[in-house]
BAFI-3210 file (N, C-alpha, C; in Angstrom, 3 decimals, decimal comma, padded with zeros to 6 digits):
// residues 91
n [1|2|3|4|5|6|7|8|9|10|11|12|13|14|15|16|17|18|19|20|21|22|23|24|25|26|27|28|29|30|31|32|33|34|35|36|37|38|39|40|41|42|43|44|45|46|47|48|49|50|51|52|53|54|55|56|57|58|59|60|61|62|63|64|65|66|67|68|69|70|71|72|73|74|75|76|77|78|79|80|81|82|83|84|85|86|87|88|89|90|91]
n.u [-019,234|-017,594|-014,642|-015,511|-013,242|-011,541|-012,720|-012,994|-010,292|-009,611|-011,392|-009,634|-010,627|-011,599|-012,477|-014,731|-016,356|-016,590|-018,943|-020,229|-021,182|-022,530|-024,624|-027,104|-027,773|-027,756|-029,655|-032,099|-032,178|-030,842|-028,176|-026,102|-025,150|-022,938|-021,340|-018,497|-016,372|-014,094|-013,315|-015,292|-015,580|-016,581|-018,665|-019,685|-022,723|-024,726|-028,171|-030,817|-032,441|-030,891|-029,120|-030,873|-031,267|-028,715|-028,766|-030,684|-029,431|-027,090|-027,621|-028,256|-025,778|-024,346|-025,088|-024,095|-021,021|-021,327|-021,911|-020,031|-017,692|-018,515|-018,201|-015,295|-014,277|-013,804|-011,000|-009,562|-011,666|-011,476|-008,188|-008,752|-010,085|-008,269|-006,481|-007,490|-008,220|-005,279|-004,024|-005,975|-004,882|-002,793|-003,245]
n.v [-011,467|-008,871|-006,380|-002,720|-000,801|-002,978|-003,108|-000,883|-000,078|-001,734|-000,637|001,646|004,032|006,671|005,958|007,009|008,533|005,650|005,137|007,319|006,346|004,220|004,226|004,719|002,225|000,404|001,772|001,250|-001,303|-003,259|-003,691|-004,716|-003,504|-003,633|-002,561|-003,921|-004,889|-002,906|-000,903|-000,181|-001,520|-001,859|-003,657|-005,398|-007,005|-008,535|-008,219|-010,632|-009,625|-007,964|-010,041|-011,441|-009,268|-008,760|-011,608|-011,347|-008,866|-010,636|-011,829|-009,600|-008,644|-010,683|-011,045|-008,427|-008,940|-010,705|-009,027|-007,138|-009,424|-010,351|-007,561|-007,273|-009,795|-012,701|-013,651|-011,399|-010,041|-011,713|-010,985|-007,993|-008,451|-010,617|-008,495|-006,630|-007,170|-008,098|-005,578|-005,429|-006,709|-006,003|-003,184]
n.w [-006,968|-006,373|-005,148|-005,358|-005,255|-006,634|-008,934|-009,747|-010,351|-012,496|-014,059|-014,700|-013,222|-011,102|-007,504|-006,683|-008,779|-009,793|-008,153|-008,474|-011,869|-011,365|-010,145|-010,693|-011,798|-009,466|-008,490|-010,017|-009,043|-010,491|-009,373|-006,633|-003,499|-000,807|002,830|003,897|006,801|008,738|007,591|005,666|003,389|000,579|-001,682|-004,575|-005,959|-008,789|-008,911|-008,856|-010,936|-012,235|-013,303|-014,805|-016,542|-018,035|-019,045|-020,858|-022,340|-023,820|-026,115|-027,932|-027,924|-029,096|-031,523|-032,439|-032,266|-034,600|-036,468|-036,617|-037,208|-039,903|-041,051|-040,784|-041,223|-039,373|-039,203|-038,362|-036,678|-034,291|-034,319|-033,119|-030,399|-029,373|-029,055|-027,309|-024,909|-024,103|-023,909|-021,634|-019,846|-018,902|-017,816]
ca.u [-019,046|-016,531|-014,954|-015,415|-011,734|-011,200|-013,595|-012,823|-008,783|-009,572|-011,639|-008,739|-011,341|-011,619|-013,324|-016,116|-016,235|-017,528|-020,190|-021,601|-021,670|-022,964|-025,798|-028,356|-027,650|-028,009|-031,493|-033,101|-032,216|-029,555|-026,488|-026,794|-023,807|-022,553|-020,306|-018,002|-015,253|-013,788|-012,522|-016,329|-015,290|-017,894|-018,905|-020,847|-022,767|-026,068|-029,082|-031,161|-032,861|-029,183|-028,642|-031,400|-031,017|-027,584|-029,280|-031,453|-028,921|-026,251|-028,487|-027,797|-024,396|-023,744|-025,440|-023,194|-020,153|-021,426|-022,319|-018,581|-016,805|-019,075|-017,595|-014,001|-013,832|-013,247|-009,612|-009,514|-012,103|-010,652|-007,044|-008,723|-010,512|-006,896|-005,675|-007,521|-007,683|-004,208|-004,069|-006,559|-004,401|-001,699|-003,624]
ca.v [-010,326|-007,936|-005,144|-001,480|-000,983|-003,639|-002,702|000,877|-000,132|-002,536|000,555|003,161|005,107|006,824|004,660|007,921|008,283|004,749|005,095|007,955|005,941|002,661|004,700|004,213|000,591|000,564|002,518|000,553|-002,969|-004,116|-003,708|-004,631|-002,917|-004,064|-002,407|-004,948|-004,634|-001,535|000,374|-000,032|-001,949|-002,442|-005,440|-005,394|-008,313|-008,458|-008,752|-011,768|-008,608|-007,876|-011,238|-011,590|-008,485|-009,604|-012,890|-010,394|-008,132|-011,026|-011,892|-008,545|-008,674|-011,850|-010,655|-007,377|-009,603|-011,414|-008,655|-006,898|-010,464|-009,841|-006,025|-007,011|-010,903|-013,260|-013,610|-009,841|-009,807|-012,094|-010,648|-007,003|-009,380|-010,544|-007,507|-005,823|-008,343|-008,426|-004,295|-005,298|-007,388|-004,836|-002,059]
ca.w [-006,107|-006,373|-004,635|-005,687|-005,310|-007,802|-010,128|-010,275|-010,527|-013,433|-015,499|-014,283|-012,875|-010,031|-006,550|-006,322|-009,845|-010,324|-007,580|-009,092|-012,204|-011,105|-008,809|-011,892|-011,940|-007,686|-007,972|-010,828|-008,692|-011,136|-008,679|-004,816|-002,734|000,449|002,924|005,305|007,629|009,317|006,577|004,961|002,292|-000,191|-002,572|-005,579|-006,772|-009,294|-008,236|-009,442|-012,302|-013,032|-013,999|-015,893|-017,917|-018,880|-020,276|-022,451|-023,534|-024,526|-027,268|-029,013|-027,368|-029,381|-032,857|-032,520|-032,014|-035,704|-037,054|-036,661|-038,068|-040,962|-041,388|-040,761|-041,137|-038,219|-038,448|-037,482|-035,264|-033,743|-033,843|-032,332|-029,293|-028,638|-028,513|-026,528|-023,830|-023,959|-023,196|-020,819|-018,837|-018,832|-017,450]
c.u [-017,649|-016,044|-014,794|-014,026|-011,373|-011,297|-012,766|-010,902|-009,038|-009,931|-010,903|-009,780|-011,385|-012,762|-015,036|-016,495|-017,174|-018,864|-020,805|-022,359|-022,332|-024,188|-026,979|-029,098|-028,542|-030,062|-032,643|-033,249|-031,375|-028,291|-026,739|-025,246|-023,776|-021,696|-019,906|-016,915|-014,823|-014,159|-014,340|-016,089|-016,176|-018,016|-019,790|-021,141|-024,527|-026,904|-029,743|-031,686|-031,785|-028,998|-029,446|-031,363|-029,803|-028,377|-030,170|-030,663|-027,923|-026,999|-027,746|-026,217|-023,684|-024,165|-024,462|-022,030|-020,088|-021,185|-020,484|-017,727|-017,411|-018,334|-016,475|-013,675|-013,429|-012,357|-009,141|-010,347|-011,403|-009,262|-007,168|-009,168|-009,717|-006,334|-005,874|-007,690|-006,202|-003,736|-004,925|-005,684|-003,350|-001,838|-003,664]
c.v [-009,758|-006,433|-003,839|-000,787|-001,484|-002,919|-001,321|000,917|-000,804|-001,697|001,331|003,844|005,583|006,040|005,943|007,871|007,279|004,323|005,408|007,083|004,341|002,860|004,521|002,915|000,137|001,136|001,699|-000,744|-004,078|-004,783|-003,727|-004,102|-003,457|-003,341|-003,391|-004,254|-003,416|-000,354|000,574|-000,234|-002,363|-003,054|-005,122|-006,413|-007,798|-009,138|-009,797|-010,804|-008,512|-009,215|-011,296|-010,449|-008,777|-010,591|-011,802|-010,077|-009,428|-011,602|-010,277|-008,121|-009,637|-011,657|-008,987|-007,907|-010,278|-010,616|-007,351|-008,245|-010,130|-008,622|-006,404|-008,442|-011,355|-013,524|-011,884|-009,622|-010,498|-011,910|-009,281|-007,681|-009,610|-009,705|-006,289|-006,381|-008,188|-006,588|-004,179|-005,606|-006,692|-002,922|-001,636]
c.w [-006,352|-005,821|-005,440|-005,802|-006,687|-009,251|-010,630|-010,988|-012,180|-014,489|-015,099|-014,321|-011,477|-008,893|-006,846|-007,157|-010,431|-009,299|-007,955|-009,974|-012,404|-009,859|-009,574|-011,131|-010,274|-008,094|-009,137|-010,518|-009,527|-010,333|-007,226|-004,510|-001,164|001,438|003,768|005,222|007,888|008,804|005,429|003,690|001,083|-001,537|-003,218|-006,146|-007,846|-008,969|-009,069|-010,855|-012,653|-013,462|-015,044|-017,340|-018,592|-019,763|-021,146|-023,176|-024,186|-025,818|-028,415|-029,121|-028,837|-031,196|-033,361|-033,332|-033,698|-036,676|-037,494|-037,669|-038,982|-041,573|-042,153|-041,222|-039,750|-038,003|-037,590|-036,860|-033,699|-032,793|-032,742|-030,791|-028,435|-028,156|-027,737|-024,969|-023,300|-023,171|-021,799|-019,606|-018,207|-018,318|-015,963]
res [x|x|x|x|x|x|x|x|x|x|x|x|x|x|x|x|x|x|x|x|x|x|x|x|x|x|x|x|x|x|x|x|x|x|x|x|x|x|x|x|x|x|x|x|x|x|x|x|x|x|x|x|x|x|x|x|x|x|x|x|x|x|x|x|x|x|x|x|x|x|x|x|x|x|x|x|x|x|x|x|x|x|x|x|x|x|x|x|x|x|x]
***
């Protein structure tokens, strides 16, 4: 679970912004929303279908991922992985 706040801070996007686009997700049963406390704080977790489609897609997720080291070699996939992680953390 995570809040919408978060989320939206973590992709620098705006909070409305990532409602619109995460309203798909919400209407096809991927994404459950919550609001709590005063301020209507609201929580996003996946629904038991959201989980499972993850386990589908990391399959192609994970042949992508091969199929890049292949391109570039795995010390540079590798090194871009790091480094964008590392911009991640810094954002």
């Amino acid at each position: 679970m995570i809040l919408i706040a978060e989320l939206a801070e973590s992709m620098a996007m705006e909070r409305t912004t990532l409602m619109r686009a995460i309203k798909p997700l919400q209407n096809d049963g991927f994404l459950l929303s919550e609001a709590q406390g005063p301020r209507s704080t609201i929580r996003l977790s996946l629904s038991e279908q959201g989980k499972a489609k993850i386990r589908e897609a990391e399959v192609f997720w994970k042949a992508a991922q091969l199929e890049r080291e292949r391109q570039v070699g795995a010390e540079k996939a590798s090194a871009i992985r790091d480094a964008l992680l590392e911009q991640a953390r810094h954002t």
